[in-house]
C-alpha positions as CSV (number, residue, x, y, z in Angstrom):
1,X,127.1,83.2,88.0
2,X,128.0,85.1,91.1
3,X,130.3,87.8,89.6
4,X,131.1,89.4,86.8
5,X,126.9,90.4,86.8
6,X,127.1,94.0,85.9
7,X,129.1,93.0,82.5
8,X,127.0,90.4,81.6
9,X,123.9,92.5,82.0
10,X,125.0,95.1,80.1
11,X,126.0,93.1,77.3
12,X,122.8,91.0,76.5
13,X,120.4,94.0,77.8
14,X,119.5,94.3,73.9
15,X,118.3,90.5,73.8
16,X,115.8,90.5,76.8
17,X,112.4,91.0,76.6
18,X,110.6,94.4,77.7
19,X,110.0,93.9,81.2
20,X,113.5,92.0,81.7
21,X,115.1,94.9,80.1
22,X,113.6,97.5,82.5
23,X,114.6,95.6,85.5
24,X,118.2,95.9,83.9
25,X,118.3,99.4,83.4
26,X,117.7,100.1,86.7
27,X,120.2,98.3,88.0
28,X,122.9,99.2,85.4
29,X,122.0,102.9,86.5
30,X,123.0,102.5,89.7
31,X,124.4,99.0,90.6
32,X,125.5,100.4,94.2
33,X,121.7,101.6,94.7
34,X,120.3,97.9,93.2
35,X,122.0,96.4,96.0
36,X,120.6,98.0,98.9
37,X,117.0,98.0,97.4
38,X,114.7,95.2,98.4
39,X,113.3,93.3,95.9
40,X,110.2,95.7,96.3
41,X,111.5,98.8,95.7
42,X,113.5,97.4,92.8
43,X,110.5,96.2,90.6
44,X,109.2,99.6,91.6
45,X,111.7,101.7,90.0
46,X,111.5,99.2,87.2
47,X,107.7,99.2,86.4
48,X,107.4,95.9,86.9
49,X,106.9,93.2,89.4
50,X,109.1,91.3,92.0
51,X,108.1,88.5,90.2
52,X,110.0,90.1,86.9
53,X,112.5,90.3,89.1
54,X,113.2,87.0,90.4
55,X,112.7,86.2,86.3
56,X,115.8,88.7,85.7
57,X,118.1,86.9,88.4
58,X,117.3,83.4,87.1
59,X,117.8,84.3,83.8
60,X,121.1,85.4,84.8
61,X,122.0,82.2,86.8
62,X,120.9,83.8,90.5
63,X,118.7,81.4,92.8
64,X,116.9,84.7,93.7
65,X,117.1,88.2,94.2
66,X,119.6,88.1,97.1
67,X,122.3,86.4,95.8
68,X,122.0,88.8,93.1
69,X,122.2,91.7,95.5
70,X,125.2,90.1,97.3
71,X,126.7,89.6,93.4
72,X,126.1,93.5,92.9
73,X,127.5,94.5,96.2
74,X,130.7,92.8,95.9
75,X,131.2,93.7,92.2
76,X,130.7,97.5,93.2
77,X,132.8,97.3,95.9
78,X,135.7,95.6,94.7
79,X,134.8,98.9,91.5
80,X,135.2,101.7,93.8
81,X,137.9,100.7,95.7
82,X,140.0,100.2,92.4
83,X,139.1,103.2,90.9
84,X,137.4,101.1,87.9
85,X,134.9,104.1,87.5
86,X,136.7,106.7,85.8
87,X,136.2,107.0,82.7
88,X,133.7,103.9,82.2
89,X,130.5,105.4,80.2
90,X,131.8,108.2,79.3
91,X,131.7,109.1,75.4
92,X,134.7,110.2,73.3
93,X,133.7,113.8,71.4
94,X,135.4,115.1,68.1
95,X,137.2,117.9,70.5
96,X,138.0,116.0,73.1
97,X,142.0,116.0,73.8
98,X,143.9,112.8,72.9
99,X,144.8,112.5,76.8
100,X,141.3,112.1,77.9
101,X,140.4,109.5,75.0
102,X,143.3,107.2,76.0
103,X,141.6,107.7,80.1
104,X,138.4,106.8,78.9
105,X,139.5,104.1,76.5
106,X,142.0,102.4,79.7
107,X,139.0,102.3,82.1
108,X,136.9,100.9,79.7
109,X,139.5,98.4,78.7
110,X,140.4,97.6,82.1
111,X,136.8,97.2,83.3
112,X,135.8,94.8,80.2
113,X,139.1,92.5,81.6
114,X,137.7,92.6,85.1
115,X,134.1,91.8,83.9
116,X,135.7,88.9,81.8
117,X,137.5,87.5,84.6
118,X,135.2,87.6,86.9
119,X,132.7,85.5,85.1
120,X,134.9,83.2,83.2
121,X,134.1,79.4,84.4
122,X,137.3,78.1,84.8
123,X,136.1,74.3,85.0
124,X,135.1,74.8,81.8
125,X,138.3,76.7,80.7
126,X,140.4,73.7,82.2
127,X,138.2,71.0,80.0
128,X,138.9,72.9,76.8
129,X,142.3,72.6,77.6
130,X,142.4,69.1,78.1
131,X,140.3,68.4,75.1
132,X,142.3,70.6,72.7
133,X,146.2,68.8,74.4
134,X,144.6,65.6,73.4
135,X,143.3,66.1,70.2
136,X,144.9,65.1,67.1
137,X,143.3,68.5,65.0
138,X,141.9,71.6,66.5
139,X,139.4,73.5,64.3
140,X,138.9,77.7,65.1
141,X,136.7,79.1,63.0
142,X,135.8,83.0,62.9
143,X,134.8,86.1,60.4
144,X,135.9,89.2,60.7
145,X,137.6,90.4,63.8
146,X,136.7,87.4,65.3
147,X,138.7,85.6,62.3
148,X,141.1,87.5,63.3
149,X,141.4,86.6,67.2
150,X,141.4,82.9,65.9
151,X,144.3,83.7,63.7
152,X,146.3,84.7,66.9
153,X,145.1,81.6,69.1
154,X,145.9,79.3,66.4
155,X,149.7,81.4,66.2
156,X,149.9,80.3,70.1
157,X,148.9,76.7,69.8
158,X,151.2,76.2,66.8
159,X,154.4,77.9,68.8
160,X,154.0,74.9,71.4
161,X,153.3,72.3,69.4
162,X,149.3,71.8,69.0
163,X,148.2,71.1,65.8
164,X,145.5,74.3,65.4
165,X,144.5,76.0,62.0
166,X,141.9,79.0,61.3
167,X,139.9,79.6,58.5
168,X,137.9,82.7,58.1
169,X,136.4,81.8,54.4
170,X,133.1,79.7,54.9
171,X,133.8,77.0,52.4
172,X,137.7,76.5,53.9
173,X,135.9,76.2,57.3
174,X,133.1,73.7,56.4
175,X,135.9,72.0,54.4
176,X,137.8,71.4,57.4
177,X,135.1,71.0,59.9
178,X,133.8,67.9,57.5
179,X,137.1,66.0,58.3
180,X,137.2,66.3,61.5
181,X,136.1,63.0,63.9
182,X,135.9,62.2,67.8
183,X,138.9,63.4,70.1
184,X,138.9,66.5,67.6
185,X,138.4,70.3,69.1
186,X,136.0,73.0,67.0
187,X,136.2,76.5,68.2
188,X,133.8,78.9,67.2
189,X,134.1,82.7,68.0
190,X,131.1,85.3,67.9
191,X,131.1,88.1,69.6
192,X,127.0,87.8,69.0
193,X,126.9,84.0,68.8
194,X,125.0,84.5,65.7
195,X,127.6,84.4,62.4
196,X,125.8,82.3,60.2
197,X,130.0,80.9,59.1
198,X,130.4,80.1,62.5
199,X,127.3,78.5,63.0
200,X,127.4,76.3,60.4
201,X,131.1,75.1,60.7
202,X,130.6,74.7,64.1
203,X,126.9,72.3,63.9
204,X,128.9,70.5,60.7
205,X,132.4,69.6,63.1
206,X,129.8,68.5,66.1
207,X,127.7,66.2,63.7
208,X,131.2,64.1,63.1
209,X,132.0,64.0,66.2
210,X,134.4,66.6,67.1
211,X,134.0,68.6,70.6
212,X,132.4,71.9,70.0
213,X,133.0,75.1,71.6
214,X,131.5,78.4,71.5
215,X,133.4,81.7,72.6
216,X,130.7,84.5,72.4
217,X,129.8,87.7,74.6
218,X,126.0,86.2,75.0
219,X,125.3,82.9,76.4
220,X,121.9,82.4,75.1
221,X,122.6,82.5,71.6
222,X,121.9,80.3,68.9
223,X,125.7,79.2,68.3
224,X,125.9,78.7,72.2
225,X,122.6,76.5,71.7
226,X,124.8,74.6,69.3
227,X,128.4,74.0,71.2
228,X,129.0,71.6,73.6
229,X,130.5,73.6,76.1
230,X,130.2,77.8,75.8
231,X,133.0,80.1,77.1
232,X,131.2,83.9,77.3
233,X,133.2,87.0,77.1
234,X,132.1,90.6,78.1
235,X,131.7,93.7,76.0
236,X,131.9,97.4,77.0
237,X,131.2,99.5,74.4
238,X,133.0,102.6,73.9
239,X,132.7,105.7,71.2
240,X,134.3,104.1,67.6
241,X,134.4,100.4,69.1
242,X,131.0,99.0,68.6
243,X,129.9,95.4,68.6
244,X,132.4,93.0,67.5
245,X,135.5,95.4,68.1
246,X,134.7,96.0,71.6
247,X,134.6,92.3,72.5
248,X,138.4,92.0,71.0
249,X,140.2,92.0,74.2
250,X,138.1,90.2,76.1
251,X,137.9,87.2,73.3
252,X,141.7,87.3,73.4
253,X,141.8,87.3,77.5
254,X,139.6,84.1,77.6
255,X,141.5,82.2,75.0
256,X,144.4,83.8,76.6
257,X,143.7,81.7,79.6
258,X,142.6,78.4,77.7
259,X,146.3,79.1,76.0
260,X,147.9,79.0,79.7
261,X,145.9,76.1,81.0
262,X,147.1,74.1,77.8
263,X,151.0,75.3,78.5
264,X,150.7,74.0,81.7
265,X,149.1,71.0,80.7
266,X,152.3,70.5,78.7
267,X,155.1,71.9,80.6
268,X,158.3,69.6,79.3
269,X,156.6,70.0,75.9
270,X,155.9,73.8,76.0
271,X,159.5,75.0,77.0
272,X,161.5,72.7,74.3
273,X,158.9,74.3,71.9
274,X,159.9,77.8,72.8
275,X,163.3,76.9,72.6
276,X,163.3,75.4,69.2
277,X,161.2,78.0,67.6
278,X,163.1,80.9,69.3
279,X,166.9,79.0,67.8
280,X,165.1,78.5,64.3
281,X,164.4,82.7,64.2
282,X,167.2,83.6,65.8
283,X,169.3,84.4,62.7
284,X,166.5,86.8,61.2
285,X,167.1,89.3,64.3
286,X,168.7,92.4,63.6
287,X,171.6,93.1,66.3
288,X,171.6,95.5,68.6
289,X,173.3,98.7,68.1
């Protein structure tokens, strides 16, 4: 991983032990400052040792503490120059005015879409795709607003073509994941990685053969233990969008771009799809004016 760092920190700081979690405070306090401190000075501010440190960049797929440092440079670089900033961190009060809600809630928004981008792995975006354009069934399983984000993605593979269903309710999914066999597709979506549903529906699709993959904000999870291939998002938290509902966008964004790689994938296929689909609703729009 050599962007998206600051995004991924933040969001599994929670999971790391102690001494880990030190070393990431620091640096999310003042990315620009982490990358001009050595090593030394780092684990100083930290309480730890440059040993911890070196622990924190592997952990974080970094060879060492100076691609890390290049990693934070560039991402707080490329922050500053567009502005990113504004508005990121800040909390929303009860008297704030509505003006400088929507500010905060944009830079948030648009920061969580950079982080996202910047760290998706876009091999691995391009092999879902080519796994879910040749498989006869593709599984998405999710509770919650997660259920919901896989209710929208299976709405988009359906609309060209790709036989996709969702199903929220734990015995529907486990139902379905049963039935599925080799060549099939099994996404599971957690902003945690750690929906008990998911988990299950996921480990039952894998066991008869079906490809499994995780979309989930923290890459050492237990349903990312369990998936064949993992697809992380990021999560920015921001005042009355906690947890799950602050992953949202960025769950859409990456599924989003498994959605375009698939399109592509099926170009011919795609357009006569939008075609037919658009002719067949046609009649239920209300003229204009």
């Amino acid at each position: 991983m050599t962007s998206g760092a600051l995004g991924r920190v933040e969001t599994e700081l929670p999971g790391l032990p102690e001494a880990l979690r030190r070393v990431g405070e620091v640096i999310l306090d003042d990315p620009a400052e982490a990358a001009r401190s050595t090593i030394i000075a780092l684990a100083e501010r930290a309480g730890s040792s440059p040993a911890t440190v070196t622990r924190f960049c592997r952990a974080f797929g970094f060879s060492g503490y100076a691609e890390l440092r290049v990693a934070l440079a560039t991402e707080t670089g490329r922050a500053a120059q567009a502005g990113w900033g504004a508005g990121v961190g800040h909390e929303i009060g009860p008297e704030d005015p509505l003006d400088k809600a929507v500010e905060v809630m944009a830079a948030a928004d648009a920061r969580l879409i950079q982080d996202t981008a910047a760290q998706l792995d876009l091999d691995l975006v391009a092999r879902v795709a080519d796994a879910i354009v040749a498989a006869p069934r593709v599984l998405l399983v999710g509770v919650s607003t997660s259920g919901n984000v896989a209710t929208m993605f299976e709405g988009r593979l359906r609309r060209i073509g790709i036989p996709g269903w969702s199903a929220g309710d734990a015995h529907v999914a486990l139902s379905e994941a049963a039935l599925l066999k080799q060549g099939d597709v099994a996404i599971g979506i957690s902003h945690r990685g750690r929906t008990r549903e998911v988990m299950e529906s996921l480990a039952e699709a894998g066991s008869h053969g079906a490809l499994t993959v995780a979309v989930t904000s923290f890459a050492r999870s237990p349903l990312a233990d369990l998936a064949d291939l993992v697809l992380t998002t990021a999560s920015r938290e921001t005042t009355f969008r906690l947890g799950g509902l602050a992953a949202v966008h960025s769950q859409l964004f990456v599924l989003d771009a498994v959605y375009v790689a698939v399109a592509q994938r099926t170009y011919e296929r795609t357009n006569e799809a939008f075609e037919r689909t658009i002719s067949a609703v046609e009649s239920h729009r209300v003229e204009r004016g």
